[in-house]
N, C-alpha and C positions, 0 to 999 in steps of 0.2 A: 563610827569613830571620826566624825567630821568635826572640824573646829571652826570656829566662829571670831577668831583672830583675824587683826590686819595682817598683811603682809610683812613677813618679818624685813623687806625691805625699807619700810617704811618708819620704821621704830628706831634699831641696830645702828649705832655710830660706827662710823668706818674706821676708826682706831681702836684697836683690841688688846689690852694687857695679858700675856702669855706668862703661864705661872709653869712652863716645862723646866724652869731654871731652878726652881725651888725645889730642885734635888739632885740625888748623887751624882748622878749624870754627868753634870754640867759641873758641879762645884763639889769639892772635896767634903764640905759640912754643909745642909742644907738648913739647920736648924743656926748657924753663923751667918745666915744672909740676913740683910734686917728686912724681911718680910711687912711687918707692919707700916714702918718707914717706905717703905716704895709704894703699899696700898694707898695708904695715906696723903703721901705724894701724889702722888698719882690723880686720885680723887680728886688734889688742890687744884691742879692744872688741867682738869678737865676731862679726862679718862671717864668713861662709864661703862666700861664692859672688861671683863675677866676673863680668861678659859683657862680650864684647869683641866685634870682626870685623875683619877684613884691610882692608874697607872705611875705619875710622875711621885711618886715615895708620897711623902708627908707633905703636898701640895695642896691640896685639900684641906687638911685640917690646918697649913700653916696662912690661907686664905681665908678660912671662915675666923680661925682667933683676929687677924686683923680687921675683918669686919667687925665683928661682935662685940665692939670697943664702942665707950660713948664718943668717941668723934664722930666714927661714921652714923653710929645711931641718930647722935644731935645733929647733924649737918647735914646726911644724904639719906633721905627715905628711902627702901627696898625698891620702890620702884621704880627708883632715878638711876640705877645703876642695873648692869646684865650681867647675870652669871649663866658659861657655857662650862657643861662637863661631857664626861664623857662614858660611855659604859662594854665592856664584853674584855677588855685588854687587862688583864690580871697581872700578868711579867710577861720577860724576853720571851717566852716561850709556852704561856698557858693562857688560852684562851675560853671563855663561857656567853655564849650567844643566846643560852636556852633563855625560857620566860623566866622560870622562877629565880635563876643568877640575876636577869636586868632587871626584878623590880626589886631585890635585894640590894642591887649596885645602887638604886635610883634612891630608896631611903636610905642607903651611908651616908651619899651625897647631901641631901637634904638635913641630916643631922652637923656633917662635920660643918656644912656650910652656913649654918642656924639659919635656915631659911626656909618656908613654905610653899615655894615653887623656884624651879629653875627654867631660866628664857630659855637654854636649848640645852638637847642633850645629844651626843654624834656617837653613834657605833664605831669606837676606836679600830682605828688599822682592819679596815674589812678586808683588806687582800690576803689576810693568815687564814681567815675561815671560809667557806662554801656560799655562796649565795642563797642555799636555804634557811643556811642558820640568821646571815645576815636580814634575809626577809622576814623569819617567825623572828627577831629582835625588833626590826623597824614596827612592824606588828602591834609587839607586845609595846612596846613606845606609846606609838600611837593608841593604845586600850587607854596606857596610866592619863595618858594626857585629857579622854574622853570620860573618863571615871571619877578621876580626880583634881584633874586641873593642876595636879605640881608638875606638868611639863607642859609647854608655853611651844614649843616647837619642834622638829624630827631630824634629824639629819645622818650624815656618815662622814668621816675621814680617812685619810690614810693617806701614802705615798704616791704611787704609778696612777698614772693619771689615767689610762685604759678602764682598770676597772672600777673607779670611783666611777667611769661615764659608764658601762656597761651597769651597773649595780645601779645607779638612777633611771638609767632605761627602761632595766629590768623592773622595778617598785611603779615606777607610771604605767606601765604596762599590764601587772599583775592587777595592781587597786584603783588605779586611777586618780589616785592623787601624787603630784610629785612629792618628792622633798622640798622642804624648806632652805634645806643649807648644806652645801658639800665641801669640806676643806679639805685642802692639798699644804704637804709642806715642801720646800727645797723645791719647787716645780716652777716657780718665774724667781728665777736671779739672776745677775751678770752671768752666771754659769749656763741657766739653763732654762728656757722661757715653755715648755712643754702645757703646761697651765693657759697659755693663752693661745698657741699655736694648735694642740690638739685636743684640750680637752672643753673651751671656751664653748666652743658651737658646741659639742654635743651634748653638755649640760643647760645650754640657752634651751636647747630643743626638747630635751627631757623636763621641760621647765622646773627648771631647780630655780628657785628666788635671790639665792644669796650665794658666792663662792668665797670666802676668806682665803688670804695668799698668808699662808706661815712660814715662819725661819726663812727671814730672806735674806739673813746669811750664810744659807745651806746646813742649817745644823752647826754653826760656827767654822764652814770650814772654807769661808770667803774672810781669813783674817791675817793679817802679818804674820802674825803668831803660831800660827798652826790652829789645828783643831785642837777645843777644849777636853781636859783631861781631869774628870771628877773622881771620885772614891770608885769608880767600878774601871778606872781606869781607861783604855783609849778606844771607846765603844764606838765611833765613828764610823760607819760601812766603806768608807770613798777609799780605793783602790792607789797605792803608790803614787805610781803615776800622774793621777788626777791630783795628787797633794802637790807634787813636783811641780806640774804647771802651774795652779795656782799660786806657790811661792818664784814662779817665774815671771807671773802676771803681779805679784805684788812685788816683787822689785821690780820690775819695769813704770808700776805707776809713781814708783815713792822715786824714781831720776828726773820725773816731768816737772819743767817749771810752771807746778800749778797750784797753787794753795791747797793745803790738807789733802795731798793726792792718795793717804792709807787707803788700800784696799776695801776695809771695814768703812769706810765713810762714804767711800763712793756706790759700794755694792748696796751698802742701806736707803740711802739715798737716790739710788734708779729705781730700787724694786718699789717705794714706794711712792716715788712720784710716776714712774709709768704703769702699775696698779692702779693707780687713782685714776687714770682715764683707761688702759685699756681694759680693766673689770667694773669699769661706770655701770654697763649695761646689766649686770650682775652684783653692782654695788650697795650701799644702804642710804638710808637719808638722814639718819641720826645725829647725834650730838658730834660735830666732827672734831670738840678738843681745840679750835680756833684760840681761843681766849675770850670771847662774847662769851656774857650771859644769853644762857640757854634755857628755853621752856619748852619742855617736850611734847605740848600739847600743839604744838603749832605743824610739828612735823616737816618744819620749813629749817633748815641747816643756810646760812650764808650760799649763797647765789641759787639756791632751790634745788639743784642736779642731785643725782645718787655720785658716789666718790669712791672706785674700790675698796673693797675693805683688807686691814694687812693687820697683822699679828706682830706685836714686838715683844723681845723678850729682852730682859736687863734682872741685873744680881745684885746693882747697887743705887744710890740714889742718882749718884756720878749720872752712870748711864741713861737713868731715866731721864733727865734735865737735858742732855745730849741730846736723846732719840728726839723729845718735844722741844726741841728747841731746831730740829730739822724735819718734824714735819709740819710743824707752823710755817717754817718760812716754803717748804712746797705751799700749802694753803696758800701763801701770800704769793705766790706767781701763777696759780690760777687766772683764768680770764675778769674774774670779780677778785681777783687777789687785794689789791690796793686799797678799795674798801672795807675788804676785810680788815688787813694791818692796821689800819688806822682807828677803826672800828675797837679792835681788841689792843689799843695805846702802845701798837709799836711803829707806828708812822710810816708814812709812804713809802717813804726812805727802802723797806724792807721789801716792797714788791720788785722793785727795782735791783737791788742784791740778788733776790731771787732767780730772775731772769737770769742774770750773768750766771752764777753760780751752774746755773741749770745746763747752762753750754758749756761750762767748765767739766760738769759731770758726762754729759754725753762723749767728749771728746774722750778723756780717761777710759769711761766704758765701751767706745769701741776699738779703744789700744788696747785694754784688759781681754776680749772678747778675742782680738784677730792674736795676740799670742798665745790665748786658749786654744786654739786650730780646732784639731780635732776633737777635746775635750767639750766643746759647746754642745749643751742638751745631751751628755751622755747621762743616762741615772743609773745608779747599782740597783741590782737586784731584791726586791725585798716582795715574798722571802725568800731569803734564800734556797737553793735546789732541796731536797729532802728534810725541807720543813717537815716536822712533826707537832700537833697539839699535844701538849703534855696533859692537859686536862684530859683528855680522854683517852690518851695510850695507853695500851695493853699492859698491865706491869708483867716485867720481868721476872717468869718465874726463878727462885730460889734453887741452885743447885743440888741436887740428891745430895746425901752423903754417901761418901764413897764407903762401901763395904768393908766391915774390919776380915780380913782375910781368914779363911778356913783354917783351924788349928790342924796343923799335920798329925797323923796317928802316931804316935809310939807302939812302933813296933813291939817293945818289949812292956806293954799292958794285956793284959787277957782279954 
């Protein structure tokens, strides 16, 4: 089951469009977001890679109809652009690991996405299931990819950062090839940097190729506002508490005399400019989304370095233009930043904003961080204590019926 692929570092743009928001979850109507509009966008401004999963509702099929339009068809050939999905995470609470469920998942995928192969595909949330079933999954991955070629690379994600590193240990250990790619989400933010302080070295060492940094704003709950409240209502795991401080760290940044000191702009804003150096070593070399035209044959990205890779997620076009209009200007205060800027027609001027900016954010994040106190790198539980797979529990037998009660003799019958 060996592949003959480069490294998926070497291909993979370090900016990844996250399609977790194209559902309930996150927004009351998933099929009211304009979907096509943000691909689209997206696409314009230099985005070339997606992640999705079957898991996030109608994310999938509301991903593949935006592709399957003659813009992208006339404008961005399949192979200019990465689609990541994902396989075994059914809902909150059922899970299927076996072979026959992942190559059933794998062509859903492949239809809803109208496509003939997908760049990666990751064993959703491995921390709910057993490290066998996670194994005969990476397995059977690995078969589809050697058989048929509609999987392009192998990986896992999930939450706790422990056993994403234990589960890649364990795959290099058992086959001898590592994974390709391991993502984490909520695990390097203002809140909480676990991703890089414990899980960094033992995925370098497991040689895992690629680590993507997602939700790095904890699932939305690095925001003025509170955490986001979709149709399934206020699904967010993070502990009282933990809300409290953060809306004590975000009034504390919104007093500072500092430009745009929101919460949401400074937490987005650290995780992906300190991702961009400290998961270099772990990063891709892809189309970084700069504003240069880009030929992916070259495998050369503005200043040559790999650049951590981070996952963003947005609902509207608003946001989109936001997110890439701050992480260009990170790009532009890199050490070849200024060539870049100017390169991509927004002029020196921006390398220079950059920098400042850059100290303006530090300072914020570490007044955000020191009235986190104890909150710093705390994570919830997942999953939770007496998790059960519903895919496989016992069902519940059905109640006897209670007995209709003995008719008492009449005495006065013969």
């Amino acid at each position: 089951m060996s592949r003959d692929s480069p490294p998926l570092s070497t291909l993979l743009p370090p900016l990844i469009c996250g399609t977790a928001t194209f559902n309930n979850q996150y927004n009351p109507d998933p099929y009211a977001i304009p979907t096509t509009a943000i691909v689209h966008e997206a696409l314009a401004l230099g985005v070339r890679a997606f992640d999705t999963s079957p898991y996030y509702g109608p994310a999938e099929d509301l991903l593949g109809a935006a592709l399957d339009t003659p813009f992208v068809r006339q404008n961005f050939p399949r192979r200019d652009y990465f689609l990541l999905t994902k396989v075994g995470r059914i809902s909150s609470n059922v899970f299927d690991y076996s072979a026959s469920w992942i190559r059933h998942s794998v062509q859903r995928s492949l239809e809803r996405l109208h496509t003939d192969y997908l760049d990666v595909v990751y064993c959703h949330d491995v921390e709910f299931v057993s490290p066998d079933e996670v194994s005969t999954a990476v397995m059977e991955l690995r078969r589809i990819r050697a058989e048929t070629g509609a999987i392009k690379y192998v990986g896992i994600s999930g939450y706790p950062v422990n056993p994403l590193c234990e589960l890649a240990e364990m795959i290099l250990d058992k086959t001898g090839e590592p994974l390709d790619i391991v993502m984490s989400y909520a695990n390097f933010t203002l809140q909480n940097t676990q991703l890089a302080s414990v899980a960094l070295p033992r995925l370098r060492a497991a040689g895992v190729d690629v680590v993507p940094n997602a939700s790095v704003l904890g699932m939305g709950l690095l925001r003025r506002k509170g955490v986001p409240i979709g149709a399934q209502g206020d699904f967010h795991p993070s502990p009282e508490k933990l809300r409290a401080a953060i809306q004590a760290a975000s009034d504390w940044s919104d007093a500072q005399d500092i430009p745009d000191p929101r919460i949401e702009k400074v937490a987005m804003r650290w995780a992906f400019e300190n991702w961009m150096r400290e998961g270099a070593s772990v990063g891709a070399r892809g189309d970084p989304a700069s504003g240069i035209p880009w030929t992916r044959e070259t495998m050369d990205p503005s200043g040559g370095t790999k650049l951590g890779v981070s996952v963003m997620g947005v609902s509207n076009t608003e946001e989109l233009h936001e997110t890439m209009r701050v992480w260009r200007s990170i790009l532009a205060g890199l050490d070849d930043g200024e060539k870049t800027a100017v390169a991509s027609g927004r002029g020196a001027n921006d390398h220079a904003w950059s920098l400042k900016r850059q100290k303006e954010v530090q300072l914020l994040a570490t007044g955000i961080r020191t009235v986190l106190g104890e909150w710093v790198d705390y994570t919830w539980p997942s999953p939770t204590p007496g998790f059960v797979n519903q895919r496989f529990a016992p069902a519940n037998p059905a109640p006897l019926p209670t007995p209709v009660a003995s008719p008492t003799r009449c005495e006065n019958k013969p």
